[in-house]
CHARMM-style PDB file with segment names, atoms N, HN, CA, C and O in Angstrom:
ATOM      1  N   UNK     1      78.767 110.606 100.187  1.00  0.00      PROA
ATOM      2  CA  UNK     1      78.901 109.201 100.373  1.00  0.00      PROA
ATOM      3  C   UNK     1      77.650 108.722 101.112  1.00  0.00      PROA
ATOM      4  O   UNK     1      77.164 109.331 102.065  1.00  0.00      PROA
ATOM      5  N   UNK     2      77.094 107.413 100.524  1.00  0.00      PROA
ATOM      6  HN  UNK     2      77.489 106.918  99.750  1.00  0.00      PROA
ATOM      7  CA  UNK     2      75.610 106.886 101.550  1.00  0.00      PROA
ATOM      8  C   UNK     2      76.491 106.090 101.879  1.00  0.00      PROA
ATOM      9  O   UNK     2      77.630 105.874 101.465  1.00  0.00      PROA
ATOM     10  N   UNK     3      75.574 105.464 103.038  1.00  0.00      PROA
ATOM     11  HN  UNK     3      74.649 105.639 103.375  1.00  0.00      PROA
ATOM     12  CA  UNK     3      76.021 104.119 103.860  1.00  0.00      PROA
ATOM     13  C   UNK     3      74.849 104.208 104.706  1.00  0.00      PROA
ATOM     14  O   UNK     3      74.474 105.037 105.535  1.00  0.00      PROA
ATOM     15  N   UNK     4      74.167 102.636 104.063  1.00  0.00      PROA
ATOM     16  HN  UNK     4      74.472 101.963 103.389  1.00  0.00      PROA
ATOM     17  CA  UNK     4      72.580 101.934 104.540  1.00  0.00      PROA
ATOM     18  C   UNK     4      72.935 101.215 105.363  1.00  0.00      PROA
ATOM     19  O   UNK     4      73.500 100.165 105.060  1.00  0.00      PROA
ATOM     20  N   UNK     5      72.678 101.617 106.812  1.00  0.00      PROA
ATOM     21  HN  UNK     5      72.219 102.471 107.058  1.00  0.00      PROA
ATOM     22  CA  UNK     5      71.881 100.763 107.624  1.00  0.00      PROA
ATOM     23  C   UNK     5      70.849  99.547 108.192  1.00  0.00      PROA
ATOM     24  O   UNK     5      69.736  99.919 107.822  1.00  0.00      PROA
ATOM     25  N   UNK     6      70.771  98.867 108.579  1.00  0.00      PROA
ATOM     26  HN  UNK     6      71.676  98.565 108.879  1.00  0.00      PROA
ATOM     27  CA  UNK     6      69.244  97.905 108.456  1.00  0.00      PROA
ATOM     28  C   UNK     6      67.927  98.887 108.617  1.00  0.00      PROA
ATOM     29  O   UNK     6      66.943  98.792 107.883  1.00  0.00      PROA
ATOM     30  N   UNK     7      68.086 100.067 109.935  1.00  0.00      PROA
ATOM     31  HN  UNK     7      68.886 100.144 110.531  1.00  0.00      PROA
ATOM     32  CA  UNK     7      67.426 100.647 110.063  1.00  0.00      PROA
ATOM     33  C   UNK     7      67.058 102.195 109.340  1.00  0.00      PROA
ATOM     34  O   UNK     7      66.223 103.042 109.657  1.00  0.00      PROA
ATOM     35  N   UNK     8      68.039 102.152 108.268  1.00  0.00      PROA
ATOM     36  HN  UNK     8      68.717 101.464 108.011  1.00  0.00      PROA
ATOM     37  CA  UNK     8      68.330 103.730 108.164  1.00  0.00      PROA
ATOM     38  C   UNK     8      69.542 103.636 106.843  1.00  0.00      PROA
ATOM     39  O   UNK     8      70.396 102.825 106.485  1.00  0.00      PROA
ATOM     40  N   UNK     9      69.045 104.962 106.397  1.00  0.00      PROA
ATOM     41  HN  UNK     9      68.352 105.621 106.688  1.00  0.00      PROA
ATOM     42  CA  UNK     9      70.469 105.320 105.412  1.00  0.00      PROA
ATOM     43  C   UNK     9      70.574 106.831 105.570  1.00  0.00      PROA
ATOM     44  O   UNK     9      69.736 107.718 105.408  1.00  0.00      PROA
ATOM     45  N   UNK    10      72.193 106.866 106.031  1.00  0.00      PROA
ATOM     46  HN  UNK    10      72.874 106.145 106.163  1.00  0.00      PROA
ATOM     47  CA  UNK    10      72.732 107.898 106.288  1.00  0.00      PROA
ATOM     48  C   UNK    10      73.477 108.638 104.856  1.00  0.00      PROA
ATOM     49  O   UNK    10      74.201 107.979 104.109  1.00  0.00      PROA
ATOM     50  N   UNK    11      73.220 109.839 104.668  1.00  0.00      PROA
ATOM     51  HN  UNK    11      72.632 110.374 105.274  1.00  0.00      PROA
ATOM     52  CA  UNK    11      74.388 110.815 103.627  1.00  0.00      PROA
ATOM     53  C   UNK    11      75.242 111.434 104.155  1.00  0.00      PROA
ATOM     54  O   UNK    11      74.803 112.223 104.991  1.00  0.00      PROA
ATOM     55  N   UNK    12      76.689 111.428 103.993  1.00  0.00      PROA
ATOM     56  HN  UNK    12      77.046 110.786 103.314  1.00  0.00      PROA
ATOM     57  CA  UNK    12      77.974 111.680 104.818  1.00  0.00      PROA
ATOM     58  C   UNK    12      78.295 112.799 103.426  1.00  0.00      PROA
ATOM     59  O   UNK    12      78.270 112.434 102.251  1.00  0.00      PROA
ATOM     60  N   UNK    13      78.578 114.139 103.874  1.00  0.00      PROA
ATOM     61  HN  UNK    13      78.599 114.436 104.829  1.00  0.00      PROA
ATOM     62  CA  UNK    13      79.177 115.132 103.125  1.00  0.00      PROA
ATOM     63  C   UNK    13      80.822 115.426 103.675  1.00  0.00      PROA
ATOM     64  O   UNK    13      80.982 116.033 104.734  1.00  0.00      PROA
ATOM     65  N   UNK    14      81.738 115.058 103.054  1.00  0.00      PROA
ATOM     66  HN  UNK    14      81.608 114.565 102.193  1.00  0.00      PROA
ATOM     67  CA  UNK    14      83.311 115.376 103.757  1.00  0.00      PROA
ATOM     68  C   UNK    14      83.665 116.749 102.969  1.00  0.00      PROA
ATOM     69  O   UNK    14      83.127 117.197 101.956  1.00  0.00      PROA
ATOM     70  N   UNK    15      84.470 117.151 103.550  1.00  0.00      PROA
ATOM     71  HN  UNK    15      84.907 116.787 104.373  1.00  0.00      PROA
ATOM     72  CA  UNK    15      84.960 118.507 103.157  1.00  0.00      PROA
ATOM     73  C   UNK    15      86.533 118.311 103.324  1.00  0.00      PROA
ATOM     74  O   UNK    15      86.911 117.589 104.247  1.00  0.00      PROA
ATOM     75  N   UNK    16      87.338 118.823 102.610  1.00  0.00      PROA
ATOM     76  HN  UNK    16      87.031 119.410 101.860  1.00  0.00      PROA
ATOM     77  CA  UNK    16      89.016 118.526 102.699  1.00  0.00      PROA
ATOM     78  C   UNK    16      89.304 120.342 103.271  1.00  0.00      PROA
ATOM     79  O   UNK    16      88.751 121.382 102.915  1.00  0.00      PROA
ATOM     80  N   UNK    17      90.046 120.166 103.948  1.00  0.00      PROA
ATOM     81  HN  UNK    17      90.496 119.321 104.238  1.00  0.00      PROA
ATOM     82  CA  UNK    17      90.296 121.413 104.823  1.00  0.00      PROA
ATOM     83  C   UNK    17      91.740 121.608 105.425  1.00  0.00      PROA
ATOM     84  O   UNK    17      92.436 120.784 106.019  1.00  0.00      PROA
ATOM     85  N   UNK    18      92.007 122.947 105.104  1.00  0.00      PROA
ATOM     86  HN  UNK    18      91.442 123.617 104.621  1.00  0.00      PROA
ATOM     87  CA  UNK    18      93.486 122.839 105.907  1.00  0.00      PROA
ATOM     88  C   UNK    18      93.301 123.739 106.646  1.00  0.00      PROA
ATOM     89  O   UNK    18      92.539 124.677 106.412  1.00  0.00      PROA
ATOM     90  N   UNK    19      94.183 123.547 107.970  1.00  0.00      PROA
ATOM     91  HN  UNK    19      94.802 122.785 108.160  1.00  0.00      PROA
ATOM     92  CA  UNK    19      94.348 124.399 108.719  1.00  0.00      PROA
ATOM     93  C   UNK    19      95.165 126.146 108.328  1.00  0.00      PROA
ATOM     94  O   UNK    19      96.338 126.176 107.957  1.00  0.00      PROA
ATOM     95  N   UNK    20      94.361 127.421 108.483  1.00  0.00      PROA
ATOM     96  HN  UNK    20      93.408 127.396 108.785  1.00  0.00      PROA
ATOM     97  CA  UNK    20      95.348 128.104 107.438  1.00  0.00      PROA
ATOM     98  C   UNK    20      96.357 128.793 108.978  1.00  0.00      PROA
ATOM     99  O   UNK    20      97.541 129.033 108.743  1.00  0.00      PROA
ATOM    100  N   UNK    21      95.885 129.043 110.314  1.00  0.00      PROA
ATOM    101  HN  UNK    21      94.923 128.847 110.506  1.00  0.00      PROA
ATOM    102  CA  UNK    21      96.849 129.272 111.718  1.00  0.00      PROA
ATOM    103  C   UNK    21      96.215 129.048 112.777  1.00  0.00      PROA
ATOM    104  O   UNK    21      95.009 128.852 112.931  1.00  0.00      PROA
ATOM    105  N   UNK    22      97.052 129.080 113.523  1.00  0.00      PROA
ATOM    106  HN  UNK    22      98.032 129.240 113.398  1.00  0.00      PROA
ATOM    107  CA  UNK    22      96.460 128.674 115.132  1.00  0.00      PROA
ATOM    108  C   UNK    22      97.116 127.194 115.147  1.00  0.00      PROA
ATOM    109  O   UNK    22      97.933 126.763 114.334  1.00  0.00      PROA
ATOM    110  N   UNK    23      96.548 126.495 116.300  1.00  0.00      PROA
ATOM    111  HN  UNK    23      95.885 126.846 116.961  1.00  0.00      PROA
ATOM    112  CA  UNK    23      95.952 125.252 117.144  1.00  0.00      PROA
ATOM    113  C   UNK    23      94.439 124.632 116.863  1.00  0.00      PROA
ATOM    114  O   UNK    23      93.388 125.106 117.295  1.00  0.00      PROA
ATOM    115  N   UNK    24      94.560 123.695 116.201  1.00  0.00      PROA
ATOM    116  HN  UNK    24      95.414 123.311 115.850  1.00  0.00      PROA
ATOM    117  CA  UNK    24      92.689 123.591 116.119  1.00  0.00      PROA
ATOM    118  C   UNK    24      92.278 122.904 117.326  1.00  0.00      PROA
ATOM    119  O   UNK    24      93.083 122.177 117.908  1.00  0.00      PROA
ATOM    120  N   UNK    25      91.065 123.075 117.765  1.00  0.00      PROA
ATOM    121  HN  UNK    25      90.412 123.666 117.292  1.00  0.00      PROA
ATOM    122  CA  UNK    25      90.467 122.496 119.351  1.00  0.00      PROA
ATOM    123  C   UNK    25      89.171 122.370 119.062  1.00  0.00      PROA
ATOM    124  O   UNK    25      88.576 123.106 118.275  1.00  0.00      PROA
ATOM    125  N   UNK    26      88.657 121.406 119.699  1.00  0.00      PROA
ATOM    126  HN  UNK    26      89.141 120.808 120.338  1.00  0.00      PROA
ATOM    127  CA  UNK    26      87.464 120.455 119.486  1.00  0.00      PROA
ATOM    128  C   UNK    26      86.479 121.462 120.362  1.00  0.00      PROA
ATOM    129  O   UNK    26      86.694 122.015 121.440  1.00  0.00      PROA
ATOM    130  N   UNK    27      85.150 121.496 119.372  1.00  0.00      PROA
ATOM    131  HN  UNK    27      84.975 121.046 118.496  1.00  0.00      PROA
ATOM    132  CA  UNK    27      83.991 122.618 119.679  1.00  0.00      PROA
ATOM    133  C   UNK    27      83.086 121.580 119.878  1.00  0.00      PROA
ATOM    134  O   UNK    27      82.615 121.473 121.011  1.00  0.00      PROA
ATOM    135  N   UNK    28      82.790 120.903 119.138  1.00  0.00      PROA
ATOM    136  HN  UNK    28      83.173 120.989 118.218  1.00  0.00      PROA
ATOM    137  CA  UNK    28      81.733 120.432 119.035  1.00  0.00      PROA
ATOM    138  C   UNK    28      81.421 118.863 119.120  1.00  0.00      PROA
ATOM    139  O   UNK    28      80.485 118.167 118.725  1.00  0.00      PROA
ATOM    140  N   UNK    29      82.928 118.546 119.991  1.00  0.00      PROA
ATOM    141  HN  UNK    29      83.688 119.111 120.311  1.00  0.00      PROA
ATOM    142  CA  UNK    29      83.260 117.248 120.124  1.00  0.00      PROA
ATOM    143  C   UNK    29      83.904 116.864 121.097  1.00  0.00      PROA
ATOM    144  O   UNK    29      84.340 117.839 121.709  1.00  0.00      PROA
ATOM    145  N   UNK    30      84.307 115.495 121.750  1.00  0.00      PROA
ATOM    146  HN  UNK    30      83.952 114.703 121.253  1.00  0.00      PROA
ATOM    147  CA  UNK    30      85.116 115.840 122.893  1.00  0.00      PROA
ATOM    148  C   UNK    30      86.720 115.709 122.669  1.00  0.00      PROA
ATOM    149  O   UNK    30      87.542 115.843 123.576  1.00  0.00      PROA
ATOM    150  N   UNK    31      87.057 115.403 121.198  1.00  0.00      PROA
ATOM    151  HN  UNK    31      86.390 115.294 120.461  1.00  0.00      PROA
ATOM    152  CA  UNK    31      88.580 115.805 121.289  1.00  0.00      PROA
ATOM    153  C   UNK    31      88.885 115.582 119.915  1.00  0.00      PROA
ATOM    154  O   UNK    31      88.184 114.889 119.177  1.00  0.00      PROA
ATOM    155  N   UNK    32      89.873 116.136 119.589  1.00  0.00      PROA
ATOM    156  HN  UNK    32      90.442 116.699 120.188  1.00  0.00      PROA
ATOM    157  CA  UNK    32      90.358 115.690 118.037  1.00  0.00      PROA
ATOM    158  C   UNK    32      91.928 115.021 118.126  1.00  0.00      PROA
ATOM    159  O   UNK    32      92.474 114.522 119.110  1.00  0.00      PROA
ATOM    160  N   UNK    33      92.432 115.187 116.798  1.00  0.00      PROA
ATOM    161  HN  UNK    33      91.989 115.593 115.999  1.00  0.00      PROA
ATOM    162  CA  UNK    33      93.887 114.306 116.734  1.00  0.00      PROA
ATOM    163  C   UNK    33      94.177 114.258 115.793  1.00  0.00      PROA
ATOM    164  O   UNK    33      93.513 113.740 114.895  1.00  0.00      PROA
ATOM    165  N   UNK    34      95.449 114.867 115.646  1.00  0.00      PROA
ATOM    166  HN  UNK    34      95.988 115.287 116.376  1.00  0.00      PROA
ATOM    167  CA  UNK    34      96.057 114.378 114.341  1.00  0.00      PROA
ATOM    168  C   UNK    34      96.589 113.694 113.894  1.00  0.00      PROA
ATOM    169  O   UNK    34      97.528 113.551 114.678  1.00  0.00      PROA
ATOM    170  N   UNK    35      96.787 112.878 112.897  1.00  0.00      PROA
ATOM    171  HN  UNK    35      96.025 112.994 112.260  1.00  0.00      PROA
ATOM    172  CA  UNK    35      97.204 111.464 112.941  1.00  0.00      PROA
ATOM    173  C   UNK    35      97.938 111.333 111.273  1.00  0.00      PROA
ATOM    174  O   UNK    35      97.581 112.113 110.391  1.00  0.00      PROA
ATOM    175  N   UNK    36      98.615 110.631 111.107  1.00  0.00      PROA
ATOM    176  HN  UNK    36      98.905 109.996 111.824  1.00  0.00      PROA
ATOM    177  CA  UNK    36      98.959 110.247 109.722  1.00  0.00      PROA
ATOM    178  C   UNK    36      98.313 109.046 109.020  1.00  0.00      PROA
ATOM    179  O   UNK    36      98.090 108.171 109.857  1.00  0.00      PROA
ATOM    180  N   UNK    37      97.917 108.671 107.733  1.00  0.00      PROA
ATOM    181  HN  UNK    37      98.099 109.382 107.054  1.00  0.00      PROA
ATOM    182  CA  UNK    37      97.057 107.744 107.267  1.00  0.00      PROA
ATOM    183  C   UNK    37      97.808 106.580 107.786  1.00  0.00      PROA
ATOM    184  O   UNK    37      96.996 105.700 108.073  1.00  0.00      PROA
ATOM    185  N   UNK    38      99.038 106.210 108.027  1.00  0.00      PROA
ATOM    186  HN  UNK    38      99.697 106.925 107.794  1.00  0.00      PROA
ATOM    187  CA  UNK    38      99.205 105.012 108.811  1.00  0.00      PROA
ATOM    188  C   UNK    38      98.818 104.635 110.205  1.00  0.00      PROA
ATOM    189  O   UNK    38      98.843 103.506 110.695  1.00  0.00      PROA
ATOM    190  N   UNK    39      98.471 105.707 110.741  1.00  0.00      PROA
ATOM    191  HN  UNK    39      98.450 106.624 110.343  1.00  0.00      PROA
ATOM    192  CA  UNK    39      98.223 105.474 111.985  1.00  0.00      PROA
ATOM    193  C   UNK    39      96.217 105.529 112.078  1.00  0.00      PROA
ATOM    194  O   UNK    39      95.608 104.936 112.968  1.00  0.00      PROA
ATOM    195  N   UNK    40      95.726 106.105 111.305  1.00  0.00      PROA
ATOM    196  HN  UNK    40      96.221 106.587 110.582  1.00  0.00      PROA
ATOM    197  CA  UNK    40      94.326 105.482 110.938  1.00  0.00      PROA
ATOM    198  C   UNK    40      93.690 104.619 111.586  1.00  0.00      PROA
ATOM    199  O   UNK    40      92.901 104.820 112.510  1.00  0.00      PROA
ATOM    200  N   UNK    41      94.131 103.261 110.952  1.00  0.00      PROA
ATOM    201  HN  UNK    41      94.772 103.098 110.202  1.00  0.00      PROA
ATOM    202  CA  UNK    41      94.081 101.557 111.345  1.00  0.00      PROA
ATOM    203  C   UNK    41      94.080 101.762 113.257  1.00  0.00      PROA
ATOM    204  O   UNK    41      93.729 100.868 114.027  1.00  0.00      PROA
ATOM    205  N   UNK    42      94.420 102.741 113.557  1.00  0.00      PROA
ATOM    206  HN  UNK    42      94.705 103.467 112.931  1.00  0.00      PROA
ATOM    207  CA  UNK    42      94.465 102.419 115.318  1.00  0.00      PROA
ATOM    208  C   UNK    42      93.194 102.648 115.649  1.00  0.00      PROA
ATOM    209  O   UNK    42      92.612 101.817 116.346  1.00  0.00      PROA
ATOM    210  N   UNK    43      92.605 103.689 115.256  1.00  0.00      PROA
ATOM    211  HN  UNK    43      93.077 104.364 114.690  1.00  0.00      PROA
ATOM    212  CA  UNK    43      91.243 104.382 115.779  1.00  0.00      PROA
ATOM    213  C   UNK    43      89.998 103.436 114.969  1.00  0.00      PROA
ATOM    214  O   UNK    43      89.878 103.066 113.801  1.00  0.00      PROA
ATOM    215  N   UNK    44      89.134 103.249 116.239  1.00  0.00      PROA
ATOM    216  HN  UNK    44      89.232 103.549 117.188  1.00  0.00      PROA
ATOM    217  CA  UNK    44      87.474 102.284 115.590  1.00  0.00      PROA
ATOM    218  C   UNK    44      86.752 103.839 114.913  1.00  0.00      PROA
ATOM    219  O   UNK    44      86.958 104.925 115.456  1.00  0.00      PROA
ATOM    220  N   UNK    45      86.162 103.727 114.045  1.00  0.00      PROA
ATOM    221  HN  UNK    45      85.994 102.846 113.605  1.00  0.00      PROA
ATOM    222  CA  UNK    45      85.276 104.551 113.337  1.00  0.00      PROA
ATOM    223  C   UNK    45      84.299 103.972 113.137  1.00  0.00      PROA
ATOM    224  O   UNK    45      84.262 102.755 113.316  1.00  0.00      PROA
ATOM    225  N   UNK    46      83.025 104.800 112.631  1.00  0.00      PROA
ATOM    226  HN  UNK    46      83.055 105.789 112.486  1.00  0.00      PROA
ATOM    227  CA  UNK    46      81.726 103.742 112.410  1.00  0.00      PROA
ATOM    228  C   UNK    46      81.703 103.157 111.457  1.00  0.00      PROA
ATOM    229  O   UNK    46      82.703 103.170 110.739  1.00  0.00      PROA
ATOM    230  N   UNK    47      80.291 102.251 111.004  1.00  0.00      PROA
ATOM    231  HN  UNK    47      79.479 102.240 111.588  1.00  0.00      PROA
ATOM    232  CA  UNK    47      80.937 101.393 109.853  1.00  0.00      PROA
ATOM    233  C   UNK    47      80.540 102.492 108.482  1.00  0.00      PROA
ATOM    234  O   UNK    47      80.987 102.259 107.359  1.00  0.00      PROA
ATOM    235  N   UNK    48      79.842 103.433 108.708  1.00  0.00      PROA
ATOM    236  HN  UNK    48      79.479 103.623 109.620  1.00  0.00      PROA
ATOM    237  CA  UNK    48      79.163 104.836 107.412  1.00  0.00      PROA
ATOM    238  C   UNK    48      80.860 105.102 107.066  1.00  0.00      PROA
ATOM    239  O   UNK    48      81.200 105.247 105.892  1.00  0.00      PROA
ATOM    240  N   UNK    49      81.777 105.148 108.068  1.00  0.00      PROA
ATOM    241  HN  UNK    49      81.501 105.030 109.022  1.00  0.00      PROA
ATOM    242  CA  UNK    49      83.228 106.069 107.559  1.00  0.00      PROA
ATOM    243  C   UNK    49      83.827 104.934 106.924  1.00  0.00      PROA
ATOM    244  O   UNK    49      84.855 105.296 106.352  1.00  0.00      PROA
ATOM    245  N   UNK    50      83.590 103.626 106.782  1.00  0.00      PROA
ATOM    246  HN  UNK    50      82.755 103.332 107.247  1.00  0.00      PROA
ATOM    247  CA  UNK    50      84.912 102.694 106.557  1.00  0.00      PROA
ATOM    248  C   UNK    50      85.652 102.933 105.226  1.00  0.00      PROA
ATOM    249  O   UNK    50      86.862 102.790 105.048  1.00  0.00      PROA
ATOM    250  N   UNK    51      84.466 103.431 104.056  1.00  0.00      PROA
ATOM    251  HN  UNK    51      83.484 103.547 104.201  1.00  0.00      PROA
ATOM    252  CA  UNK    51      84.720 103.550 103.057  1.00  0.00      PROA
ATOM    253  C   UNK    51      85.958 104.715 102.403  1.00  0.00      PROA
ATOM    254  O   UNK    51      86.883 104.617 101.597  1.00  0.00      PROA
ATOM    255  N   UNK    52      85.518 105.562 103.049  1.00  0.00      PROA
ATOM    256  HN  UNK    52      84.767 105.642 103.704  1.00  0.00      PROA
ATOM    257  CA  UNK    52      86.362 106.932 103.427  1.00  0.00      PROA
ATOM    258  C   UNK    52      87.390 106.304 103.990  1.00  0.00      PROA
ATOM    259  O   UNK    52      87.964 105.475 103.283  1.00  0.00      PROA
ATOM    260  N   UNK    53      87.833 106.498 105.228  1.00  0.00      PROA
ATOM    261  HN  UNK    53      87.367 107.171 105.803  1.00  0.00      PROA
ATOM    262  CA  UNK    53      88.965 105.525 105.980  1.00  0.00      PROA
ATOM    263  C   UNK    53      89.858 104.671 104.564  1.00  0.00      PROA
ATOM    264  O   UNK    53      90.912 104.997 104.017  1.00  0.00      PROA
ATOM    265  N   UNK    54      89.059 103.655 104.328  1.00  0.00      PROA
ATOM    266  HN  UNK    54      88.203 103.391 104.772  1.00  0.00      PROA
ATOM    267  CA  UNK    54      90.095 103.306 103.006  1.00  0.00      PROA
ATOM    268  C   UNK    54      90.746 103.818 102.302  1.00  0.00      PROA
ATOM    269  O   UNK    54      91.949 103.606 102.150  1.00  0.00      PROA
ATOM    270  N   UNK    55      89.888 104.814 101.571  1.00  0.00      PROA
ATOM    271  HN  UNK    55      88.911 104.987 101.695  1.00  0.00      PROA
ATOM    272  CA  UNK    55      90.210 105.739 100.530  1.00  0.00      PROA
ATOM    273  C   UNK    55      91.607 106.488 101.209  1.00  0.00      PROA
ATOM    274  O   UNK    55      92.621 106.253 100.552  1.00  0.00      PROA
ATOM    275  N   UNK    56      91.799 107.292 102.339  1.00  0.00      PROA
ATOM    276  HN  UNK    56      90.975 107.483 102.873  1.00  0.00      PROA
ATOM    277  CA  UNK    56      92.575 107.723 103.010  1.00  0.00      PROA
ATOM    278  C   UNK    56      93.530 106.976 103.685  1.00  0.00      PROA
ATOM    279  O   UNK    56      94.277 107.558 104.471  1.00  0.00      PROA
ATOM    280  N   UNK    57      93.656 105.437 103.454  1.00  0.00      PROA
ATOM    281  HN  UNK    57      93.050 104.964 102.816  1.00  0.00      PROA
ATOM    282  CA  UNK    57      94.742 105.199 103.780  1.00  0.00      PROA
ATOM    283  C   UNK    57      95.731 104.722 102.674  1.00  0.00      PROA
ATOM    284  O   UNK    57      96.962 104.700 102.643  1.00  0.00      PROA
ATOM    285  N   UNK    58      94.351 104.180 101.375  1.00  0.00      PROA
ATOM    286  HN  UNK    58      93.352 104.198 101.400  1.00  0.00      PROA
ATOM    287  CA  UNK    58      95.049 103.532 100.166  1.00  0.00      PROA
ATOM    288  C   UNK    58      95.371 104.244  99.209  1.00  0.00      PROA
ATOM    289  O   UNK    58      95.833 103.675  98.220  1.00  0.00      PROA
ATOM    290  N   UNK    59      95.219 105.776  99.207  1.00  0.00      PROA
ATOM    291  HN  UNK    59      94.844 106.238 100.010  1.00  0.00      PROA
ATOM    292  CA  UNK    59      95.618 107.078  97.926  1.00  0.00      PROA
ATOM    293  C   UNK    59      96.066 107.968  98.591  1.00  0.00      PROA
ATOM    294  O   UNK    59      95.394 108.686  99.331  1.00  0.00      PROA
ATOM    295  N   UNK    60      97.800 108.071  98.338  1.00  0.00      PROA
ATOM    296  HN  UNK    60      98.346 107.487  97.737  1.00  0.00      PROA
ATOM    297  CA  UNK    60      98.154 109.274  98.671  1.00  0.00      PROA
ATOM    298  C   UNK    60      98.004 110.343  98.424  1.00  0.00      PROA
ATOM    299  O   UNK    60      98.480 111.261  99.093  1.00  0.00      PROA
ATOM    300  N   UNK    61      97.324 110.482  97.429  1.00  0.00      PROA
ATOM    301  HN  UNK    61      96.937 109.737  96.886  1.00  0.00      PROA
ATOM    302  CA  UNK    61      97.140 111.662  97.114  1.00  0.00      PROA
ATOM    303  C   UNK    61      95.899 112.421  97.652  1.00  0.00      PROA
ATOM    304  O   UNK    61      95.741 113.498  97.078  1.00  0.00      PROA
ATOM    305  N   UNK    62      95.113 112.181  98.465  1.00  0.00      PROA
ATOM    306  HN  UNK    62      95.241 111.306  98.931  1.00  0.00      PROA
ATOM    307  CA  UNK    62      94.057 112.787  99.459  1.00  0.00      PROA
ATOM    308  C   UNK    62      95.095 113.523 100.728  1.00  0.00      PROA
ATOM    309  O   UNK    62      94.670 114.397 101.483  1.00  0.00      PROA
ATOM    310  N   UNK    63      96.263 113.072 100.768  1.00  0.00      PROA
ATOM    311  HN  UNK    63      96.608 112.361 100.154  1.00  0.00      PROA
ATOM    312  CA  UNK    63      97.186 114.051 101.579  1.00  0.00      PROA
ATOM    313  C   UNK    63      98.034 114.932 101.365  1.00  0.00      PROA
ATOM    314  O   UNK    63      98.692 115.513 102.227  1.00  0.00      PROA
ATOM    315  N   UNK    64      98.084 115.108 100.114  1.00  0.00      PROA
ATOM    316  HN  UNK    64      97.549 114.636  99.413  1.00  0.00      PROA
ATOM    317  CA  UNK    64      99.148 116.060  99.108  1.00  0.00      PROA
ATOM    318  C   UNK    64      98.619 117.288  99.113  1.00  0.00      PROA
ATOM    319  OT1 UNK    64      99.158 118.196  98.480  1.00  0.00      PROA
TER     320      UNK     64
END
């Protein structure tokens, strides 16, 4: 996915991933969360994710 900037254009690579055991815990970030696509709409994201974000709240089937 691109998403242009005034200053810049960014390339966003997503990966769909399941957890296969454990607890997952934030390495490389300061926290994660799991959330259901309705609850989405709570959290600000940047404007590069909005497109994504949509997609994941308006097709169920990215959660199946």
């Amino acid at each position: 996915m691109t998403h242009k900037y005034s200053v810049m254009t960014v390339q966003i690579t997503f990966f769909l991933a399941r957890l296969a055991k454990g607890e997952p815990r934030a390495i490389e970030c300061a926290g994660l969360e799991w959330v259901t696509r309705e609850n989405l709409a709570k959290f600000q994201f940047p404007p590069a994710d909005q497109r994504l974000i949509s997609r994941l709240v308006d097709d169920p089937s990215f959660w199946e």
